[in-house]
FIKOLZA-1660 file (N, C-alpha, C; in steps of 0.1 Angstrom, whole numbers, plus 5000, padded with zeros to 4 digits):
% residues 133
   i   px   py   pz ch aa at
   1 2137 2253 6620  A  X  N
   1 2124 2255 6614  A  X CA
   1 2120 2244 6604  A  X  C
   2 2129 2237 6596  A  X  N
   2 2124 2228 6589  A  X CA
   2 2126 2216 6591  A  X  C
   3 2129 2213 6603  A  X  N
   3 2126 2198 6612  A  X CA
   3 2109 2199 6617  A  X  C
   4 2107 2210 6623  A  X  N
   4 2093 2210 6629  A  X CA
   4 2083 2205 6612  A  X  C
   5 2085 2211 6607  A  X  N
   5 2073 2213 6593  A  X CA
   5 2078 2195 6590  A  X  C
   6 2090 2194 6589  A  X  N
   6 2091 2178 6585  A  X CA
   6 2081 2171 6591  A  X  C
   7 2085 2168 6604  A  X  N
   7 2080 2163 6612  A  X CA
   7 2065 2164 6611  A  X  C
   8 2059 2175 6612  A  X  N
   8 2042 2173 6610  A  X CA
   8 2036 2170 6594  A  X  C
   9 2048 2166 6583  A  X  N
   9 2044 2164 6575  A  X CA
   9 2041 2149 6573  A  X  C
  10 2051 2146 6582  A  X  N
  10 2056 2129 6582  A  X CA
  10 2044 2125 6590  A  X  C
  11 2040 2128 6602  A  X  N
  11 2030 2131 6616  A  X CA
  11 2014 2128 6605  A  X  C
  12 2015 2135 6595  A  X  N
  12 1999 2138 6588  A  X CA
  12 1999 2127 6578  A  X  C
  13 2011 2125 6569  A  X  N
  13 2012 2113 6561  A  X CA
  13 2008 2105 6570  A  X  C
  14 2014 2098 6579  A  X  N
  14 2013 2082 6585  A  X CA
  14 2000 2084 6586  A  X  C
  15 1991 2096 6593  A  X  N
  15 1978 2097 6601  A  X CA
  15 1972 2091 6585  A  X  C
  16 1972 2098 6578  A  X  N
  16 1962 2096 6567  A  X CA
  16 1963 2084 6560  A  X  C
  17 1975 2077 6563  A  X  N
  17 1978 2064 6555  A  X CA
  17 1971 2055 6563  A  X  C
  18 1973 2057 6580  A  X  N
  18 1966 2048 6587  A  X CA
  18 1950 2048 6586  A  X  C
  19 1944 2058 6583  A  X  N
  19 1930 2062 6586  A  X CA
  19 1932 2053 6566  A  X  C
  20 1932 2055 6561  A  X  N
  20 1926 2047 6551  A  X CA
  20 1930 2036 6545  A  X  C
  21 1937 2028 6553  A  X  N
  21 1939 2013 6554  A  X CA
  21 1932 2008 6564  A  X  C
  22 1932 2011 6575  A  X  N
  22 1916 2010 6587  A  X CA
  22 1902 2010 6578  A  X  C
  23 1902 2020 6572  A  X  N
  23 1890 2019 6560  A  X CA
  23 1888 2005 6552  A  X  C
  24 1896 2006 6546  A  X  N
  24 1900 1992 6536  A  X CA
  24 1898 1980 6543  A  X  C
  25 1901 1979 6557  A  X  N
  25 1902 1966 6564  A  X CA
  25 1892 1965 6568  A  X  C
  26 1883 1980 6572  A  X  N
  26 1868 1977 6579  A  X CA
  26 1862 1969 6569  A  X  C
  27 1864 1980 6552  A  X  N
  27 1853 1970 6541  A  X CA
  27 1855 1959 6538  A  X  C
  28 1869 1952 6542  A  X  N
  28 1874 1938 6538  A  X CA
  28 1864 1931 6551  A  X  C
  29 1866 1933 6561  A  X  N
  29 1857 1922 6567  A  X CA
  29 1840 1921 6568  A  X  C
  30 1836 1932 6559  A  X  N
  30 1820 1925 6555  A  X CA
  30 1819 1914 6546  A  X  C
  31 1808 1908 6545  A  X  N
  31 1807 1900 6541  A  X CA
  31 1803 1898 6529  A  X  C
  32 1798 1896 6514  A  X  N
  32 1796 1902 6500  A  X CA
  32 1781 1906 6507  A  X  C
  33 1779 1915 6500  A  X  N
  33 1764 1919 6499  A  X CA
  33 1760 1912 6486  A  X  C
  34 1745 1903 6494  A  X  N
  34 1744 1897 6484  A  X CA
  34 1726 1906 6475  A  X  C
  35 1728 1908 6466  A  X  N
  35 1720 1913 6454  A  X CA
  35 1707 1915 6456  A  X  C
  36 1702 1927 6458  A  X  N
  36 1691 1933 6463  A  X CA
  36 1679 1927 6449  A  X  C
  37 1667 1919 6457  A  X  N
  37 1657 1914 6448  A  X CA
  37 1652 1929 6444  A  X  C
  38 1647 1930 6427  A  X  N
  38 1641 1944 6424  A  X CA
  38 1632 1940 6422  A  X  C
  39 1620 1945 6416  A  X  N
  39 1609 1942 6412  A  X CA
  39 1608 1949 6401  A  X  C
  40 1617 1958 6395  A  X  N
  40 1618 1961 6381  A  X CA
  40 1631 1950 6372  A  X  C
  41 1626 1943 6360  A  X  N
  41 1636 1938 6354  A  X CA
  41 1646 1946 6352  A  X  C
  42 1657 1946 6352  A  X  N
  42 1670 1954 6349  A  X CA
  42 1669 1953 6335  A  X  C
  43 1660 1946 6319  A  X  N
  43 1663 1949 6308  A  X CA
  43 1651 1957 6305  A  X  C
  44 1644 1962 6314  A  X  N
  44 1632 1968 6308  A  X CA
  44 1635 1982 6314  A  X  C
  45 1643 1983 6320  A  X  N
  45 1649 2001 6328  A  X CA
  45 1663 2005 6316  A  X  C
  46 1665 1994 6305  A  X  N
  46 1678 2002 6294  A  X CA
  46 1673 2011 6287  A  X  C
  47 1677 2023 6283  A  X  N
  47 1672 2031 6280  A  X CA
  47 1683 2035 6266  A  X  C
  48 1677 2029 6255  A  X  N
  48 1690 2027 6241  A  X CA
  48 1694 2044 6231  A  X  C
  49 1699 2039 6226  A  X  N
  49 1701 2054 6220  A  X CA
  49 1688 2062 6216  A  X  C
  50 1685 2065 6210  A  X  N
  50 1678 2076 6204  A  X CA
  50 1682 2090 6199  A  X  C
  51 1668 2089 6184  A  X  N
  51 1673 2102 6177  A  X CA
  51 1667 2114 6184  A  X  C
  52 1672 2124 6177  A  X  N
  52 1668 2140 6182  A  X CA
  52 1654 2142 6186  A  X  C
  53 1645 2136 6180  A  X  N
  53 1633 2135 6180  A  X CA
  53 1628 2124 6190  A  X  C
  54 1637 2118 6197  A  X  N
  54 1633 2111 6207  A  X CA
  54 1624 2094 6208  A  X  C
  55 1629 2091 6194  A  X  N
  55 1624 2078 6190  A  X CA
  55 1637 2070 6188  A  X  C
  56 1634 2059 6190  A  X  N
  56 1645 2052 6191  A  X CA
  56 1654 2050 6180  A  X  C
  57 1666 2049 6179  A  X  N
  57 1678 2050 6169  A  X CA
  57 1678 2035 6163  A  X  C
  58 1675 2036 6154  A  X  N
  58 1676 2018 6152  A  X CA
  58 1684 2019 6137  A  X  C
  59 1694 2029 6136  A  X  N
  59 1705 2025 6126  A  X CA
  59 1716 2016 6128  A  X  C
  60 1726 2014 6115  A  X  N
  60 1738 2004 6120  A  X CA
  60 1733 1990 6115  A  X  C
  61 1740 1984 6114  A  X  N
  61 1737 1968 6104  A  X CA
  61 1736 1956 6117  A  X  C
  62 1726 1955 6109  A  X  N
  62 1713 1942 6119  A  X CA
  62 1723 1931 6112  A  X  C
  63 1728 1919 6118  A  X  N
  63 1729 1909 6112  A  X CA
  63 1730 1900 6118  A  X  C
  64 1728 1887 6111  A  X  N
  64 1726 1873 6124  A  X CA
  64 1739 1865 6119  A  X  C
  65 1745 1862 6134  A  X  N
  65 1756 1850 6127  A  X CA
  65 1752 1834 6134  A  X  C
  66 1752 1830 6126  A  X  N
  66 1744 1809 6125  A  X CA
  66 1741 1808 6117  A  X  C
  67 1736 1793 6113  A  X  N
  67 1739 1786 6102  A  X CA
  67 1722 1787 6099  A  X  C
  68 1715 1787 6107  A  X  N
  68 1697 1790 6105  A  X CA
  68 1694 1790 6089  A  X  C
  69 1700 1801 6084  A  X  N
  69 1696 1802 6072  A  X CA
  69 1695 1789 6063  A  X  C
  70 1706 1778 6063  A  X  N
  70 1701 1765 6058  A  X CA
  70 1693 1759 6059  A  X  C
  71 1694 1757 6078  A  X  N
  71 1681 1746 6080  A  X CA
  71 1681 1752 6095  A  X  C
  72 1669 1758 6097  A  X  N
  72 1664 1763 6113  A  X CA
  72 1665 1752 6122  A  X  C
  73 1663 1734 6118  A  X  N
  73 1667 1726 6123  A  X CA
  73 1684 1722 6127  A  X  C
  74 1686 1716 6140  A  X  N
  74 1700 1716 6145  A  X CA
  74 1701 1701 6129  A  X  C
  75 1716 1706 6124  A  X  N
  75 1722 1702 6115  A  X CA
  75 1732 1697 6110  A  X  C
  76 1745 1684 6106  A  X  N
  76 1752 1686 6106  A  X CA
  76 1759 1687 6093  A  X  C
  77 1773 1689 6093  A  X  N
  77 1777 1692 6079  A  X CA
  77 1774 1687 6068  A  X  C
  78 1773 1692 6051  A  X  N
  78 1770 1689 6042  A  X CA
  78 1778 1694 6033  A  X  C
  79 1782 1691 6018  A  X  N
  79 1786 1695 6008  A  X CA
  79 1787 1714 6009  A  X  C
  80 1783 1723 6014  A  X  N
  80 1788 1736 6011  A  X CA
  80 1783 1746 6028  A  X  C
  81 1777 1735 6033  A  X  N
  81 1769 1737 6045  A  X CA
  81 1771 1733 6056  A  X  C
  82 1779 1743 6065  A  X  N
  82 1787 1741 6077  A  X CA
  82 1773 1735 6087  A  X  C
  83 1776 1728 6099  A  X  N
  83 1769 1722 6107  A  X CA
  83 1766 1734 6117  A  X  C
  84 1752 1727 6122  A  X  N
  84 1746 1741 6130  A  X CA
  84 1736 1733 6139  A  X  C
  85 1734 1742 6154  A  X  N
  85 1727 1737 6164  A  X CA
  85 1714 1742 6161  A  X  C
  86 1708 1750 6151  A  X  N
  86 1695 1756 6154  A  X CA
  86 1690 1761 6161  A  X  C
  87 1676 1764 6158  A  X  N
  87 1672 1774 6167  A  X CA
  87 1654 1771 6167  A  X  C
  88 1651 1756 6167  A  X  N
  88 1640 1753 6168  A  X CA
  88 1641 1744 6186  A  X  C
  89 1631 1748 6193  A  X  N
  89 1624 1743 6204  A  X CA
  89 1624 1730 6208  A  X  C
  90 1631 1724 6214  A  X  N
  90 1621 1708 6211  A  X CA
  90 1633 1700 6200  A  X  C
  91 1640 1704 6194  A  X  N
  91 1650 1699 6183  A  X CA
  91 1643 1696 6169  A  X  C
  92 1631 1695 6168  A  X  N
  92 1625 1692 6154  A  X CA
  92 1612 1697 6155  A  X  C
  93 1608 1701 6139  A  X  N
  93 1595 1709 6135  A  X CA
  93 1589 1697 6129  A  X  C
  94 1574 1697 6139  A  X  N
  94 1563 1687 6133  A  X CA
  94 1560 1688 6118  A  X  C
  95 1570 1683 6111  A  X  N
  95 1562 1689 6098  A  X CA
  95 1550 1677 6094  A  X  C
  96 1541 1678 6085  A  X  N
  96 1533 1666 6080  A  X CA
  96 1542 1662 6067  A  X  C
  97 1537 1649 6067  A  X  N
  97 1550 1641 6057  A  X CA
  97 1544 1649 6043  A  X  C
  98 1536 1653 6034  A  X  N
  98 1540 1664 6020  A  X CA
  98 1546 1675 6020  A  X  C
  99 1546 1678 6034  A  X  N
  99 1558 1691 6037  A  X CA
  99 1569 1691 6041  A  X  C
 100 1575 1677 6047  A  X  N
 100 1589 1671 6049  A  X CA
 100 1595 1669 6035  A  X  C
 101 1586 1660 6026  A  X  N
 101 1590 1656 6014  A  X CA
 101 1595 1669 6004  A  X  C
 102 1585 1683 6008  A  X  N
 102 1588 1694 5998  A  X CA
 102 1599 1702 6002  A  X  C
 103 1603 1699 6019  A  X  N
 103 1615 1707 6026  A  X CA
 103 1627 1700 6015  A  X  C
 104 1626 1686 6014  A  X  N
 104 1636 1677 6014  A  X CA
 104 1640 1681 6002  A  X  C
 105 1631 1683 5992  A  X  N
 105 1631 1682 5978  A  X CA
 105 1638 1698 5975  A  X  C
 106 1635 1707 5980  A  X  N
 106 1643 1721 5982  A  X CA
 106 1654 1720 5983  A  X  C
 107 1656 1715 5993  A  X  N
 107 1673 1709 6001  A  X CA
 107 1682 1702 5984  A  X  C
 108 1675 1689 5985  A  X  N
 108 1681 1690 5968  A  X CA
 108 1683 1694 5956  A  X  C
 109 1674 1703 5957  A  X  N
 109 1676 1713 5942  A  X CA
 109 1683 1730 5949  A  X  C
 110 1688 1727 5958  A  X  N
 110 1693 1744 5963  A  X CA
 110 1701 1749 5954  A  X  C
 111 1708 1738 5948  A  X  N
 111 1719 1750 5937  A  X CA
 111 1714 1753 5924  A  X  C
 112 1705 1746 5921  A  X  N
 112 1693 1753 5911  A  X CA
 112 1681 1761 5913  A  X  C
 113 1677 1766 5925  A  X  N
 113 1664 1766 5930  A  X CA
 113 1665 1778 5940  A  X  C
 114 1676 1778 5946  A  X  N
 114 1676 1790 5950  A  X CA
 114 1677 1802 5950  A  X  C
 115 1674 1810 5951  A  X  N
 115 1667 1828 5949  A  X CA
 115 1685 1835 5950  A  X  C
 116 1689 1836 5960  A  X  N
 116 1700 1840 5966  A  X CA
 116 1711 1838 5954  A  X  C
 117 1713 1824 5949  A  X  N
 117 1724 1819 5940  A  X CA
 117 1719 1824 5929  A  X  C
 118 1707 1827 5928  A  X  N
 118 1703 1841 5916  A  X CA
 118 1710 1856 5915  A  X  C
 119 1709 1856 5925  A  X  N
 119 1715 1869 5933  A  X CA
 119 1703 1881 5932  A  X  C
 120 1692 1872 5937  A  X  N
 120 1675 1874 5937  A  X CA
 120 1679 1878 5958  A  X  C
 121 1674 1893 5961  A  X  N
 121 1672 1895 5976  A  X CA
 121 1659 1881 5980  A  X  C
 122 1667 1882 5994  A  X  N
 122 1659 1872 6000  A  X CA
 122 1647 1878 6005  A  X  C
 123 1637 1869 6007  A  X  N
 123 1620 1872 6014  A  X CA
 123 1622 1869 6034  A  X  C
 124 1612 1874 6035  A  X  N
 124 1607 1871 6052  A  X CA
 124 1605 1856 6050  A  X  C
 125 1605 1853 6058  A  X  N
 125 1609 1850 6070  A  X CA
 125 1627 1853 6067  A  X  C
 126 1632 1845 6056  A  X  N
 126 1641 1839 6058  A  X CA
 126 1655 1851 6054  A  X  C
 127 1653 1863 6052  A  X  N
 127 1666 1875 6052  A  X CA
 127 1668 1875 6069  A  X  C
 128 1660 1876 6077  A  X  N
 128 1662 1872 6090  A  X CA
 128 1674 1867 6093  A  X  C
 129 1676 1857 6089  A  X  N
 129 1687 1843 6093  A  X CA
 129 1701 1845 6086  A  X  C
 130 1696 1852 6074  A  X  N
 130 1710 1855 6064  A  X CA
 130 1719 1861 6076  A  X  C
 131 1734 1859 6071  A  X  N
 131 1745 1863 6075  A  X CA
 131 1751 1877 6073  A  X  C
 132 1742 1881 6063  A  X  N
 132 1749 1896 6062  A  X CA
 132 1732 1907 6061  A  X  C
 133 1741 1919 6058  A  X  N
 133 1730 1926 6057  A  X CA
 133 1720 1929 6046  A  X  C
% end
């Protein structure tokens, strides 16, 4: 009696092993499917947390990491100011030369002049860029 039951147990194993390695082999020889064009963008179908009320959840700390906050122009190192690629278009802002001269002149007086080394919160544009929250 328990040869027969062996046997059709051994009989159903092989069957089932063979039946889904046959499978595996069929899917191995297609070819990749290649990426169905949508006509919806895939970032405009995310659908982000939200609160109870069904408006979007925009808690949790916003913060930017790059060097922007010095100089939005790409940059390289200075006295307390790590080098940075920026985040201006084009690599430089048309400025007109009395507004290069007043960028420049800021740039030199930063450890006197600046809000932040007051420990004065920063303004718009530029809390943006800061490194923390």
């Amino acid at each position: 009696m328990k040869k027969p039951i062996a046997t059709i147990g051994a009989a159903t194993s092989l069957a089932l092993l063979t039946i889904g390695m046959g499978a595996g082999l069929a899917q191995a020889q297609r070819g990749a499917t290649p990426p169905r064009a949508s006509a919806v963008d895939p970032a405009s179908t995310y659908n982000g947390p939200r609160t109870p009320d069904r408006k979007p959840d925009l808690n949790g700390i916003w913060q930017a990491l790059g060097t922007a906050h010095w100089n939005i122009e790409a940059h390289s190192a200075s006295e307390g100011v790590p080098a940075g690629f920026g985040v201006v278009e084009g690599g430089t802002i048309p400025y007109q030369p009395w507004a290069l001269a007043k960028r420049n002149e800021n740039f030199q007086n930063r450890l006197m002049a600046d809000p932040l080394r007051k420990c004065y919160m920063p303004g718009v544009p530029r809390a943006m860029y800061l490194p923390f929250p």
